[in-house]
C-alpha positions as CSV (number, residue, x, y, z in Angstrom):
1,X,-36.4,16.5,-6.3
2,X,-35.1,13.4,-8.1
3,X,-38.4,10.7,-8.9
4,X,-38.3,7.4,-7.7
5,X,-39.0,4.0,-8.5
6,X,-42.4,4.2,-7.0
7,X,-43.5,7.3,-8.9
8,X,-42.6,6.0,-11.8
9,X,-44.6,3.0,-11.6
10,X,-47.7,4.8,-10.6
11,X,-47.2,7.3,-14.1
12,X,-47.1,4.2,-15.6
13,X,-50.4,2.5,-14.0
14,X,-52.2,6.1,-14.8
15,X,-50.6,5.7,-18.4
16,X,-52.0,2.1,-18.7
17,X,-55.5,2.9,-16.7
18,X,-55.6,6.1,-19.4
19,X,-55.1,3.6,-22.4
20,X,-57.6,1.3,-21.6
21,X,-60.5,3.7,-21.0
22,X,-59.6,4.7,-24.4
23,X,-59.6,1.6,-26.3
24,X,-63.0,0.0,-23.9
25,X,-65.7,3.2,-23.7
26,X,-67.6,3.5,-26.4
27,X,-68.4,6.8,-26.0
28,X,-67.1,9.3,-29.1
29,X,-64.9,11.7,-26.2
30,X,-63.3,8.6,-24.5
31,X,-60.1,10.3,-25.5
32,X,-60.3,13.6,-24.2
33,X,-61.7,12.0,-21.3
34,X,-58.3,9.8,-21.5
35,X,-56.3,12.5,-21.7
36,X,-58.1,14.8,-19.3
37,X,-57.8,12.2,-16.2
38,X,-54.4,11.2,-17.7
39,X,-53.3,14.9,-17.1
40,X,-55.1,15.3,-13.8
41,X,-53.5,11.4,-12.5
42,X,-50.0,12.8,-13.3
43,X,-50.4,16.4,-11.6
44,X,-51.7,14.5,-8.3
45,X,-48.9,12.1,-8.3
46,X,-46.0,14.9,-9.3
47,X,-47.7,17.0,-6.5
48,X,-47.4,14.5,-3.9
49,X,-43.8,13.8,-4.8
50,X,-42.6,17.1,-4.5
51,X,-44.7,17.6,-1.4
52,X,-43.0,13.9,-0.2
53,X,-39.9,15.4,-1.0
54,X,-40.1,18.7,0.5
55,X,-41.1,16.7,4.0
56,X,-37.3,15.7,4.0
57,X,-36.2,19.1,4.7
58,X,-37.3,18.9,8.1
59,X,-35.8,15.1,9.3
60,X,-32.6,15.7,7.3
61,X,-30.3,13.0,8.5
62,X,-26.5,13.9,9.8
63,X,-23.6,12.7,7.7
64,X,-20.3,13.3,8.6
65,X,-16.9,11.5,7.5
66,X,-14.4,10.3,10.3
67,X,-11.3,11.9,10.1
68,X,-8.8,11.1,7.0
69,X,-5.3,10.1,8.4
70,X,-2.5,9.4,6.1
71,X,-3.2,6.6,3.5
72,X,-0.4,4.1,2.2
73,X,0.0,3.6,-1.2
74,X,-1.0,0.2,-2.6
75,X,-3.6,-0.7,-0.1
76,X,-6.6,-0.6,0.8
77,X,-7.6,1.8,2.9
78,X,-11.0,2.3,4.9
79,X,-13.0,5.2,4.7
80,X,-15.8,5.7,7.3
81,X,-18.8,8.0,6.7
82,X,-21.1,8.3,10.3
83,X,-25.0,8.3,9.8
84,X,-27.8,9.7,12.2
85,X,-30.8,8.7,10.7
86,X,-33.0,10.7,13.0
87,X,-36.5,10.4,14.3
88,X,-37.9,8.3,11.3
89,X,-36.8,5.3,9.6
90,X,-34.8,6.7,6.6
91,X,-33.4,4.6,3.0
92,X,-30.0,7.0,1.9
93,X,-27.9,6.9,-0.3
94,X,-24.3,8.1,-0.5
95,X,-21.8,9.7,-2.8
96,X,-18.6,10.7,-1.6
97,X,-16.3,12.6,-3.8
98,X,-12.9,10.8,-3.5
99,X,-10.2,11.5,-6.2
100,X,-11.1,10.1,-9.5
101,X,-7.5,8.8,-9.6
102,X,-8.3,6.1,-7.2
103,X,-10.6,2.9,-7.3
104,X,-13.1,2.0,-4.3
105,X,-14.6,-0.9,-3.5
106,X,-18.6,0.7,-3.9
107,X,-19.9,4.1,-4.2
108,X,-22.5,4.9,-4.2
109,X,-23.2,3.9,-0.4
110,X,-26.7,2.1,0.2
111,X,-28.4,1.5,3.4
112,X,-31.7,1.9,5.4
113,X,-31.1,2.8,8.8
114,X,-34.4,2.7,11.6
115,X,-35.5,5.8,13.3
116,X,-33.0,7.3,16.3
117,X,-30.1,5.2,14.9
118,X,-26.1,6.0,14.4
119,X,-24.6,3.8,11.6
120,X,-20.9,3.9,10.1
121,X,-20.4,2.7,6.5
122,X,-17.5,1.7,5.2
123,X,-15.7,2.0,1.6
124,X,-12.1,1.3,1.1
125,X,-9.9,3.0,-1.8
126,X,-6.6,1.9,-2.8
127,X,-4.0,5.0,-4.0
128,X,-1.5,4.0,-6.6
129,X,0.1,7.3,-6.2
130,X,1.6,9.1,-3.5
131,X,1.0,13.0,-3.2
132,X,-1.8,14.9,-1.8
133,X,-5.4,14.6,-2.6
134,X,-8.7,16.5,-2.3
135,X,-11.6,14.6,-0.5
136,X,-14.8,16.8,-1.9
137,X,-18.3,17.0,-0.3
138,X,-20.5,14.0,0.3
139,X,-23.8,14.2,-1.5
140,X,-27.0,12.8,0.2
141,X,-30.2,11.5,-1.3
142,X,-33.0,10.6,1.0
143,X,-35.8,8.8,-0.2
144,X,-39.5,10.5,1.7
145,X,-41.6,9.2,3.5
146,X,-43.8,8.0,0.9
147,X,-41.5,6.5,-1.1
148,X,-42.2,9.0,-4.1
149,X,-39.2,10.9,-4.7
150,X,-35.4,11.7,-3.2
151,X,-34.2,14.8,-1.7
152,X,-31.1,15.3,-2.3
153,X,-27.8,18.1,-1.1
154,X,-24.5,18.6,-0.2
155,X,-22.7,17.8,3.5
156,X,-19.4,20.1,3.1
157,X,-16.7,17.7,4.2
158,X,-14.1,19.1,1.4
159,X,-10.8,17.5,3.0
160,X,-7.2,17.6,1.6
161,X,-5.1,13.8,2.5
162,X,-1.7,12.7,2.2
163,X,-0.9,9.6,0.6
164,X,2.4,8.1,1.8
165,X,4.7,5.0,1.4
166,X,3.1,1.6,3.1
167,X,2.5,2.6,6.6
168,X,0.4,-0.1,6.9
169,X,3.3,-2.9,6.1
170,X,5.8,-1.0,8.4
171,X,2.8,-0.7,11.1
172,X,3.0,-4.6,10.4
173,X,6.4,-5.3,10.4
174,X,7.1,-3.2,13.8
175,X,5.0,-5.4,15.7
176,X,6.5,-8.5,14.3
177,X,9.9,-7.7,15.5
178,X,9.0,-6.0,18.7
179,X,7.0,-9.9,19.0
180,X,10.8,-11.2,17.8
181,X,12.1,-9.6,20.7
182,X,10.4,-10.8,23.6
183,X,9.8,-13.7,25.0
184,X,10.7,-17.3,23.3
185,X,10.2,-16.1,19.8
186,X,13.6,-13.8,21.0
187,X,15.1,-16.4,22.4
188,X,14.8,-18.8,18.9
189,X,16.0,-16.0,16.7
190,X,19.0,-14.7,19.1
191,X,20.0,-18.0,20.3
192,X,23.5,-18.7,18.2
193,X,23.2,-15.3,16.2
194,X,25.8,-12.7,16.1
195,X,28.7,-11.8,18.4
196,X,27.7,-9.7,21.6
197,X,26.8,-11.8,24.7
198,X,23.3,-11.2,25.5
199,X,22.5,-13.2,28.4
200,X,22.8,-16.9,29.9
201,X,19.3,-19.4,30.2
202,X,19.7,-22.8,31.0
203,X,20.1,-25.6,28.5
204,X,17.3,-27.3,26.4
205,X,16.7,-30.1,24.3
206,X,18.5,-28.9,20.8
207,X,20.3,-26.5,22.2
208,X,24.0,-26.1,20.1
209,X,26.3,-27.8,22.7
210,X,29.4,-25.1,21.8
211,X,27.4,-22.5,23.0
212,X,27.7,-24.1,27.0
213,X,29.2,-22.3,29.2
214,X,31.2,-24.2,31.7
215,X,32.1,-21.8,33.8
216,X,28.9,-20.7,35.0
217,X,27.5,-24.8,34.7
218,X,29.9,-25.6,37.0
219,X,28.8,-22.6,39.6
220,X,25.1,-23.6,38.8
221,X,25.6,-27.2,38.9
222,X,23.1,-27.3,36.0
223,X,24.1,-26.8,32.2
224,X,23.9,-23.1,30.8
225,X,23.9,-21.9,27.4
226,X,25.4,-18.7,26.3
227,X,22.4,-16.6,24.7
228,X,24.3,-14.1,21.8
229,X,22.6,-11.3,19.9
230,X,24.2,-9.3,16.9
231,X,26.4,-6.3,17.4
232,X,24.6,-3.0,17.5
233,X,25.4,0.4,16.2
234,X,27.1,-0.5,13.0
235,X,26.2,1.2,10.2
236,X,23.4,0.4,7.5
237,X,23.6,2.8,4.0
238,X,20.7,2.3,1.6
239,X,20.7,3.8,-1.9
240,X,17.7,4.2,-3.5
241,X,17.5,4.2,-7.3
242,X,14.9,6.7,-9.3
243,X,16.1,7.0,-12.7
244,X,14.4,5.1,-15.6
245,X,14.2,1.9,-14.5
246,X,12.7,2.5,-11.7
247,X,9.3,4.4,-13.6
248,X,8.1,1.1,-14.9
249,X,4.4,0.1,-13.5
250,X,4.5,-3.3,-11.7
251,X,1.4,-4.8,-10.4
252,X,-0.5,-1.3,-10.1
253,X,3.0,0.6,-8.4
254,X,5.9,2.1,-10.2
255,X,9.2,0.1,-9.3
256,X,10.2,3.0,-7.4
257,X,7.1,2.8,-5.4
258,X,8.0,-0.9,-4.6
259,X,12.0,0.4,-3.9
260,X,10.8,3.1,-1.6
261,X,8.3,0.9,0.5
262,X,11.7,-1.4,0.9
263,X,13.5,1.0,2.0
264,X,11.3,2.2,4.8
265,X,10.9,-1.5,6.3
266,X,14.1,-2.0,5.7
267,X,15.0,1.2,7.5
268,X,12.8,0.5,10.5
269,X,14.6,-3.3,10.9
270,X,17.8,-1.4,11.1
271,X,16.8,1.3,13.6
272,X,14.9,-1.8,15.9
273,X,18.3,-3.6,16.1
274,X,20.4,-0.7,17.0
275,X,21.9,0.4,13.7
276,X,22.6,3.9,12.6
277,X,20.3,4.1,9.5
278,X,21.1,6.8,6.0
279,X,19.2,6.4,2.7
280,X,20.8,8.2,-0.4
281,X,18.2,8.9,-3.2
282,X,20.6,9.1,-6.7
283,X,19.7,8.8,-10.7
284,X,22.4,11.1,-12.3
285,X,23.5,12.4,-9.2
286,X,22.3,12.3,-5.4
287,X,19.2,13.8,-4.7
288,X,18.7,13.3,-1.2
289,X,21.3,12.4,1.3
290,X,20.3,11.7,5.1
291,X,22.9,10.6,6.9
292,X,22.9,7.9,9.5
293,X,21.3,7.9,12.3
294,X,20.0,6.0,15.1
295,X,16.7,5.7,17.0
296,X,13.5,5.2,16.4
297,X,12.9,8.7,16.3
298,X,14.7,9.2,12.9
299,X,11.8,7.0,11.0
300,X,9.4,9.4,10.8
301,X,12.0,12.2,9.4
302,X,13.2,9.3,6.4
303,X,9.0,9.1,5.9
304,X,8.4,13.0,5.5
305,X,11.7,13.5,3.5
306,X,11.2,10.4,1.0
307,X,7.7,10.5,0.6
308,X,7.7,13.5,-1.8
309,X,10.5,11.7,-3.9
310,X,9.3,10.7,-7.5
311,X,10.7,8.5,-10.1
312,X,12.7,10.7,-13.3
313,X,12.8,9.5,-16.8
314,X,17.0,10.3,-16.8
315,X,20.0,7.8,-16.9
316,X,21.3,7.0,-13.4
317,X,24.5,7.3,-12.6
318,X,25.9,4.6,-10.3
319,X,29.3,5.5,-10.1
320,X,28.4,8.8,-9.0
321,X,26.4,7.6,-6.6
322,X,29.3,5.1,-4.7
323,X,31.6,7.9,-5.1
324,X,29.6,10.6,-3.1
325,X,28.7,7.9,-0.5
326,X,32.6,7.3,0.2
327,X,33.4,10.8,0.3
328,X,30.5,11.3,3.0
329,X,30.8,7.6,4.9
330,X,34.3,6.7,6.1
331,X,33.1,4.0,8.4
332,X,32.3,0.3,7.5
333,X,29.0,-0.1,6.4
334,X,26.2,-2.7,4.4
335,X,25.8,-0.6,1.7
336,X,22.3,-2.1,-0.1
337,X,21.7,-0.6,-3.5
338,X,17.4,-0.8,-4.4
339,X,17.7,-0.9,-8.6
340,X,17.0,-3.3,-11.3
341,X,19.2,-4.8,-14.0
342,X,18.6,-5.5,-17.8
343,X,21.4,-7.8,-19.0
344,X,25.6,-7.7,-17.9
345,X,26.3,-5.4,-20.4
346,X,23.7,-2.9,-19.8
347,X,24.4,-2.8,-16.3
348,X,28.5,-2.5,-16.3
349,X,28.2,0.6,-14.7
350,X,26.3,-1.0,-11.8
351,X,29.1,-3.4,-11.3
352,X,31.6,-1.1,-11.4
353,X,30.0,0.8,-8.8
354,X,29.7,-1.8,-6.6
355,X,33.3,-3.3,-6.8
356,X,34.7,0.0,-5.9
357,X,32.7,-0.8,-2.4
358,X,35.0,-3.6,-1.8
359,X,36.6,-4.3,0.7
360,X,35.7,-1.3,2.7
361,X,32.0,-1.7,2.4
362,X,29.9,-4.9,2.3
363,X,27.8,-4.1,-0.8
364,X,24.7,-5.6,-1.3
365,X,22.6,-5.3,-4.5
366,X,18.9,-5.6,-4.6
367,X,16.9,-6.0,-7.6
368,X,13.2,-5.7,-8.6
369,X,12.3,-8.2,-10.7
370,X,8.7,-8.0,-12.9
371,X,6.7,-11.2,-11.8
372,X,4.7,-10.6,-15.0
373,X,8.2,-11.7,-16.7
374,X,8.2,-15.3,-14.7
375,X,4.8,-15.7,-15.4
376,X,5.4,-15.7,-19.2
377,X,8.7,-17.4,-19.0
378,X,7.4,-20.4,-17.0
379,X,4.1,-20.3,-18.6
380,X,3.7,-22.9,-21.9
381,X,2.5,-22.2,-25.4
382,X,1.8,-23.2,-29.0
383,X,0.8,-20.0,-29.4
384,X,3.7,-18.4,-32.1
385,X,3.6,-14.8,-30.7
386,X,3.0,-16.2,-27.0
387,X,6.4,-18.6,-27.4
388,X,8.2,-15.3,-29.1
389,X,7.3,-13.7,-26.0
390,X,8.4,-16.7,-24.0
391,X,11.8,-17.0,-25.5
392,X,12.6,-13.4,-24.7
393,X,11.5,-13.3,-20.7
394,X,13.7,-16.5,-20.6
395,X,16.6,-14.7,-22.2
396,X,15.8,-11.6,-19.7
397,X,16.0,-14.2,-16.8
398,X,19.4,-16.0,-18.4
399,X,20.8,-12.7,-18.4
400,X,20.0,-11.7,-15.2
401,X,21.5,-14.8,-13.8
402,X,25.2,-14.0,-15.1
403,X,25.0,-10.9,-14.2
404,X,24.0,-12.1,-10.5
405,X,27.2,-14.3,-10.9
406,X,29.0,-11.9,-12.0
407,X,28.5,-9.7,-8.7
408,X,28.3,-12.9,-6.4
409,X,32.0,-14.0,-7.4
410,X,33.4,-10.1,-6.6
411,X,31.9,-10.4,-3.1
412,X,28.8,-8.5,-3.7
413,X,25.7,-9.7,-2.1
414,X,22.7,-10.3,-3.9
415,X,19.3,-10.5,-3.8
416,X,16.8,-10.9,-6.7
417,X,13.0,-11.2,-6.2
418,X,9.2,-9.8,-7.5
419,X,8.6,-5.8,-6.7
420,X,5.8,-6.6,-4.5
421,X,7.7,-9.5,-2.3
422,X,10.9,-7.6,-2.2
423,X,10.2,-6.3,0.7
424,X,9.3,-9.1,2.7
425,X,12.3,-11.1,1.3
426,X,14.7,-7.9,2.2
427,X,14.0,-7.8,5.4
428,X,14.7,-11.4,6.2
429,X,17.8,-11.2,4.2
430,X,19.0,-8.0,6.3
431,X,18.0,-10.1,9.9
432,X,20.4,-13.1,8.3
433,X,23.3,-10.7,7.9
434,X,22.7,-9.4,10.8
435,X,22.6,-12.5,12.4
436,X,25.6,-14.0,10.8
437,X,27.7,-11.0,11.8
438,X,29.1,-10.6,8.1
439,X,29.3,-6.8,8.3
């Protein structure tokens, strides 16, 4: 029995009834009498309470949670707990035992629910770590009838959940290109892009006059454009960083989080548009190699075999990395490297690496930059600590720069933008290449 609200108040009207008997009678035993209906006030009310809450027991409502399916890391994700109040009108309240590791969005759960009435609430919890995670019971309180005290146990719902990479943002981003390939959004994207002939439509108002085909006007009698699409099957080669720079926390995520959640969507473009898709994991030396393949059906093998992939505190070693990918890729391929850079000196090694890709490879370096280091750079101060701190993100950025410039006059393709937009930006970067037909 836990009190409630109600029985408190009335202890506390017996308490003040109690008080002012004994400051108002004049007889000489006003406080024993005070203290004898104080005592005998009390008893009732406690008696009635745990009678109130005993009466539960018999119109216990049903709690159950819905089924846990994967979650993605850095989101948020809805839990749903189903109520059956029962045959009377019922107030609850609701305490599910999610990992302490995570936030939610409220626990405990409130609600009052009528009689002979099924209700879902709702949390959401957002993982900023990926592993699995034990889901305990849910505990119940259930005020009584009366309104005097809460009875309260234990629904056994013990569940164990896997938390994965951003399903939900490659859920996303498979819809918006199946939408990109259908239809007029297709035709806007495909129209001028790449190499291989797609099909012929008729001519319309912008339309890029080169693309005519006079042959087939001439047959029609009626102007048709040639409709082009880039070349399938080539070959995409991501390698994913994990070594030291890739542990540091950026909004809430490691930067390997962020890398890895790139890779994926970046993975699933590839696979959409016909490429043959491998992802190297590396810091000192490779620690996961799956080599490239195409079809949708290899995206869910690249999600179970990366997913378990953590960040290491070690040195990585980039050269290594290029030179196990040549020995195992003899093909021409885009070869995009997920890392971050400090400053051209720092990261020779990366350049190095990447040179040696040229000219058999297209290389194309990706970087995640900390948006917490723009926001100070391009932030003004007077403060003398604040512009110390300002001075040295600008430096950071300077640096950055020439080493971009550095890369961009080899041949190396860059791209530099926040961990949490990177892989939005990536994405639209690989569709332009593709586009362009520069692999």
């Amino acid at each position: 029995m836990i009190p409630s609200v109600r029985l408190f108040r009335l202890l506390i009207i017996g308490g003040a009834i109690a008080s002012t008997f004994a400051t108002l009678w004049p007889s000489d035993s006003r406080l024993m009498i005070a203290i004898a209906g104080l005592i005998g006030w009390d008893g009732v009310i406690l008696l009635l309470a745990i009678w109130d809450s005993w009466r539960v027991q018999s119109e216990r409502i049903q709690v159950t949670r819905q089924p846990l399916q994967r979650l993605s890391i850095g989101r948020e994700n809805q839990v749903g707990l189903t109520v059956d109040s029962g045959r009377q009108a019922v107030e609850i309240q609701l305490y599910d035992v999610y990992p302490m590791d995570f936030s939610v969005s409220a626990m405990p759960l409130k609600a009052t629910l009528p009689a002979n009435t099924q209700q879902e609430l709702t949390y959401t919890i957002h993982p900023d770590h990926r592993g699995e995670y034990v889901w305990g019971d849910i505990q119940v309180r259930q005020l009584g009838p009366w309104k005097l005290a809460w009875s309260a146990w234990s629904v056994p719902q013990k569940q164990t959940v896997a938390v994965y990479p951003d399903l939900m943002g490659l859920r996303s981003l498979a819809i918006r290109l199946a939408f990109q390939s259908t239809g007029t959004i297709r035709q806007k994207h495909r129209l001028g892009l790449g190499a291989e002939f797609a099909e012929l439509r008729e001519y319309s108002v912008g339309d890029d006059p080169r693309l005519i085909d006079w042959k087939a006007t001439a047959r029609r009698n009626s102007p048709l454009v040639r409709v082009l699409e880039p070349e399938q099957e080539q070959t995409l080669i991501i390698l994913l960083d994990r070594g030291r720079l890739m542990t540091a926390q950026v909004k809430g995520l490691s930067r390997f989080d962020w890398g890895l959640n790139a890779t994926l969507s970046l993975a699933l473009a590839g696979l959409n548009r016909g490429d043959r898709v491998g992802v190297g994991v590396f810091d000192r030396q490779i620690h996961t190699w799956i080599p490239p393949t195409r079809g949708q059906q290899h995206l869910p093998d690249l999600i179970e075999r990366l997913t378990p992939i953590q960040p290491e505190l070690l040195e990585s070693d980039y050269l290594s990395a290029v030179t196990n990918l040549v020995n195992q890729q003899h093909r021409r391929a885009l070869v995009v490297m997920i890392t971050d850079i400090v400053d051209a000196t720092a990261s020779a090694e990366l350049l190095s690496a990447l040179m040696r890709l040229r000219p058999r490879y297209l290389p194309f370096c990706v970087t995640l930059r900390d948006p917490q280091v723009d926001h100070i750079a391009h932030t003004p101060t007077e403060d003398v600590q604040a512009a110390y701190n300002r001075a040295v993100a600008l430096d950071l950025l300077a640096q950055r720069q020439v080493t971009f410039g550095q890369l961009k006059q080899q041949g190396v393709l860059t791209l530099d933008a926040p961990a949490n937009q990177i892989t939005e930006e990536l994405v639209e970067e690989y569709l332009r290449i593709k586009g362009l037909s520069q692999l």
